[in-house]
C-alpha atoms as one frame of an Amber mdcrd trajectory, in Angstrom:
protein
  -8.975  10.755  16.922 -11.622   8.960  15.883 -10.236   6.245  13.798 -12.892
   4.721  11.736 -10.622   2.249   9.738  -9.559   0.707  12.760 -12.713   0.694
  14.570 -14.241  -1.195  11.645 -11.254  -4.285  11.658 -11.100  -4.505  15.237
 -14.318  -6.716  16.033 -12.025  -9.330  13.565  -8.926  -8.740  14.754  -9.474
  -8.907  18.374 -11.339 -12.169  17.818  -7.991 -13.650  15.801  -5.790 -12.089
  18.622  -7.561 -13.945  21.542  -8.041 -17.185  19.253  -4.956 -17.231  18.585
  -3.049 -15.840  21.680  -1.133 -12.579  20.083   0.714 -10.335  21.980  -1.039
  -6.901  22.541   1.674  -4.853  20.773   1.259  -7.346  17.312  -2.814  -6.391
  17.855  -1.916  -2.867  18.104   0.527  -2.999  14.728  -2.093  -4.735  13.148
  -4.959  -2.524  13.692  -2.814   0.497  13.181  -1.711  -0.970   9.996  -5.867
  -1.165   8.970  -6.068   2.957   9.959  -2.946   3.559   8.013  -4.343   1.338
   4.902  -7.825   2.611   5.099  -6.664   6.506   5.498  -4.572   5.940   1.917
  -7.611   4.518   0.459  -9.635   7.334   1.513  -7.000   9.977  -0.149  -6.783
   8.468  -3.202 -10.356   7.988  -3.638 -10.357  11.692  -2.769  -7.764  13.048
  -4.843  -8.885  11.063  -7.773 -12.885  12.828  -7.399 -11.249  16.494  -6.510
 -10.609  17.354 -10.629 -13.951  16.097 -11.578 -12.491  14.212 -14.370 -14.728
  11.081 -15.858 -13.467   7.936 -13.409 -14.139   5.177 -15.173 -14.379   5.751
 -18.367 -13.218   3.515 -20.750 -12.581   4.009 -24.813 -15.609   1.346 -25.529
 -17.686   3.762 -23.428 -16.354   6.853 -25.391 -18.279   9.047 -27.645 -15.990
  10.778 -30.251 -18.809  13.078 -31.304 -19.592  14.467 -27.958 -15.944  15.476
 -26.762 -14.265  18.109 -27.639 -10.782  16.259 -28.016 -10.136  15.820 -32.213
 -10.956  12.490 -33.472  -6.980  11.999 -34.426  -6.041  12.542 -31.012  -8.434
  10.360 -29.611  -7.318   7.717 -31.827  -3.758   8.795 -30.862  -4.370   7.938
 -27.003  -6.504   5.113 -28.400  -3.450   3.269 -29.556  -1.079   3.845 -26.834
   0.486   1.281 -25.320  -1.082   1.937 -21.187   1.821   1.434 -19.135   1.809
   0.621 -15.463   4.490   2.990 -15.054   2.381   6.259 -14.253   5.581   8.774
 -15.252   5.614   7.196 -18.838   1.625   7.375 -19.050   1.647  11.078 -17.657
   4.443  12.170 -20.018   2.310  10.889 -23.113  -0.298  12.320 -21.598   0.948
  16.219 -21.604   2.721  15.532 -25.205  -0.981  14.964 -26.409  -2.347  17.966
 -24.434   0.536  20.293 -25.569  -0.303  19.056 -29.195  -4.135  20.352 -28.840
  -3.047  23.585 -27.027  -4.971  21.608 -23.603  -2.000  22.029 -20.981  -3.203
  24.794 -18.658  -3.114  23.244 -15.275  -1.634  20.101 -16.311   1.699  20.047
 -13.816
């Protein structure tokens, strides 16, 4: 295993450890906890890029001429309420892609 993320915190946290007299097995949950932290980063960084959708974007950057997406639909998702809840956001989100006859390969 080559464990980048914890390679890359343990200059710091070995530094803390001995400054500060910790007990080998806190080091070890510690830098663990870096690998474990760094690994989700790295998955949801990739899972986000896999689609290819625009990351990003945001509606002041939008172009309503260039999409394909009807200008009352984008006005639709314009005026939505973003929730932090993502099953609320996701449900709104197939309603408006059933609506334009976009749902293949939206699960």
């Amino acid at each position: 295993m080559r464990l980048p993320y914890l390679r890359a915190a343990a200059p710091e946290v070995i530094a803390t450890a001995k400054a500060q007299r910790w007990d080998p097995a806190e080091v070890l949950r510690v830098l663990l906890a870096a690998e474990v932290a760094g690994r989700d980063r790295a998955t949801r960084a990739t899972r986000r890029r896999a689609p290819g959708l625009p990351a990003g974007k945001t509606f002041e950057a939008w172009s309503e001429g260039k999409s394909s997406i009807p200008v009352p639909t984008q006005s639709a998702l314009r005026s939505l309420e973003w929730s932090a809840e993502r099953r609320i956001w996701r449900s709104a989100v197939r309603r408006v892609l059933v609506d334009t006859g976009r749902s293949s390969g939206c699960g």
